[in-house]
N, C-alpha and C positions, 0 to 999 in steps of 0.2 A: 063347976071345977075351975078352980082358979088359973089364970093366964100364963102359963110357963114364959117367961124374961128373953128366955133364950131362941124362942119363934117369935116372939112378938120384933126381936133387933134385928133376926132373918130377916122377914117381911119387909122392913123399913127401908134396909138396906138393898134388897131387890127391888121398891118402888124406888128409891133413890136411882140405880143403874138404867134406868128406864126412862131417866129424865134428858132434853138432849146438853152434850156440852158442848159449847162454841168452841174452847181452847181445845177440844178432842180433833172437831172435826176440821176447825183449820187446818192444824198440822196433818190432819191426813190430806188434805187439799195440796198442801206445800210438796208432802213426799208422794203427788200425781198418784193416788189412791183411786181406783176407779168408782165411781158412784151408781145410781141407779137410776135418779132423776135426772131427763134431760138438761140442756142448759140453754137458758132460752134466748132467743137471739140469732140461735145460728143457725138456721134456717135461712134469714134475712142476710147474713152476713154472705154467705155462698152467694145468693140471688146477686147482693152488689157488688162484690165482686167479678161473677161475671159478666155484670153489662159496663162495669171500667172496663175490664180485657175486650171484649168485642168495642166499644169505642174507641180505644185506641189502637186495634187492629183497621179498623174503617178508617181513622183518622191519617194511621202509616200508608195505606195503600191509596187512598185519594193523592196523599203527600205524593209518592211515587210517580202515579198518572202525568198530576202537574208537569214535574221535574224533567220526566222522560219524552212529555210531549206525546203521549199516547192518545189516538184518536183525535187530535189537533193539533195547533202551533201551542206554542209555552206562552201566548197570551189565552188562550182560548178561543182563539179563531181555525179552523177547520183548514189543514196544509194543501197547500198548493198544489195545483194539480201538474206532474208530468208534462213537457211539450209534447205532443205527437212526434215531432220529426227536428232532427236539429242534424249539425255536422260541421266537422273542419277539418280542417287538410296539413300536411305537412311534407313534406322530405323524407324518406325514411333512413334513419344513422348508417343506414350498410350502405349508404350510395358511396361512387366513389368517382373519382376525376375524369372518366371513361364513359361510365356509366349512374343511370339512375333509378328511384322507385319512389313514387308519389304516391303515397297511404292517403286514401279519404276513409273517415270514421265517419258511421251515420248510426247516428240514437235512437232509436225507435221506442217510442213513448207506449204504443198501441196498435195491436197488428193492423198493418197494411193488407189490401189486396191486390193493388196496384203500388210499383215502382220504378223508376227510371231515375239512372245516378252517369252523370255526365261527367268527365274529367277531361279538363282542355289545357292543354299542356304548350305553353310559345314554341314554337319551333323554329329551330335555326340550324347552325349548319351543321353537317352530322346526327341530327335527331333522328332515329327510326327506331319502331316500335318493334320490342323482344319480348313482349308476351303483358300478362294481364293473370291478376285472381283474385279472388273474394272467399269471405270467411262462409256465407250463405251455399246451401247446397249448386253446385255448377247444373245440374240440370234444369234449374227452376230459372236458369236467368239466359237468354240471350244475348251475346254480345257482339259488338261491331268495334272495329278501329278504322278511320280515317284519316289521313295525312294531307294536309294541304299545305300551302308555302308560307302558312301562320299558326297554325295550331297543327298541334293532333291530339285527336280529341279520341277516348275510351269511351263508351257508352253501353250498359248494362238495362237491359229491359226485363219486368219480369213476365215468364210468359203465363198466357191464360189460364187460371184454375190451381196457381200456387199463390202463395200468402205469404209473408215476409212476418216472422213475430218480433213479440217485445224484445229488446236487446241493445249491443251495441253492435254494428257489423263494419268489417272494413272491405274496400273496395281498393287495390291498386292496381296501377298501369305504372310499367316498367319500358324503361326505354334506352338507349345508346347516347350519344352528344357528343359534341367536339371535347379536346383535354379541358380540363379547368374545372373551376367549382361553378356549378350553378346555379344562379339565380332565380330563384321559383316566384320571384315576386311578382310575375304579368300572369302566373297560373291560375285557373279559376273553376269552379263546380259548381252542377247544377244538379239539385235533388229533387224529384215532386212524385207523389204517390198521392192514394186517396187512403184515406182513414175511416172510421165508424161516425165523424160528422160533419165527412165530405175531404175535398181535395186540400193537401198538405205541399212545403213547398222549402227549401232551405240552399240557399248559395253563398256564395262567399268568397275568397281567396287565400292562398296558402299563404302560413307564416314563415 
């Protein structure tokens, strides 16, 4: 039976449709058409991208450490250690022409278990002692004042089975004098306690 014309151009035309065309499927690519075959690559492309982001995460926070001097000096040398015991003295700004009060500041690097804080004060004429205090609890400390015809001296012991912690603490002794401003410059203190690597030790004279 002879070939009908009109199935045999069918045919042709459906193997034709079946063939692929690049200018089809570009332009489906262009108008983000979605496909079915992976695309290959990006697998890899994720993987390197996240080990840029963590590198330059690691790289920002090292950056940081440096700068801020974390866990060392900003050379990389390991910071210096705290004094155990230091201090200095002054005047305190309420004194006045009548009367005075001499502030000793003492630092405390590292609790103490032992301390004694001396404040010796030139006396002259009119000098007598109006009292004394400290920033440290008042039970934990002993205190004496004596007056002789050159000093008077405040002195703060601490007693047996208290401890003095880290901090700054202030120590004054308050006292009377003749009218006038005066002159703290012959004033002098002694500190000395023992520490966690033995006996500690700080004097000086008021500015």
């Amino acid at each position: 039976m002879p070939e009908r014309p009109d199935v045999a151009r069918l045919l042709r035309e459906a193997a034709e449709g079946h063939l692929p065309d690049r200018e089809r499927m570009l332009a489906r690519m262009a108008r983000g058409a979605p496909r079915r075959a992976s695309r290959p690559g990006v697998g890899w492309s994720r993987v390197l991208g996240a080990v840029v982001a963590l590198v330059v995460t690691l790289g920002a926070a090292s950056l940081a450490v440096r700068s801020t001097g974390v866990g060392g000096g900003g050379d990389g040398e390991p910071p210096a250690a705290a004094p155990v015991l230091s201090a200095s003295g002054r005047v305190n700004a309420g004194s006045n022409p009548y009367w005075s009060q001499s502030d000793l500041t003492v630092v405390v690097g590292r609790p103490l278990t032992s301390l004694s804080v001396e404040l010796r004060v030139v006396a002259g004429d009119g000098v007598r002692d109006t009292g004394a205090w400290r920033t440290l609890p008042e039970e934990d400390f002993e205190l004496t004042t004596r007056l002789t015809d050159d000093l008077l001296v405040f002195r703060w012991e601490l007693r047996p089975g208290a401890a003095v912690p880290a901090g700054e603490h202030v120590f004054a002794g308050q006292y009377d004098h003749d009218l006038g401003a005066r002159d703290a410059s012959g004033d002098r203190f002694l500190v000395e306690g023992t520490g966690p690597e033995g006996p500690v030790s700080a004097s000086g004279a008021f500015g």
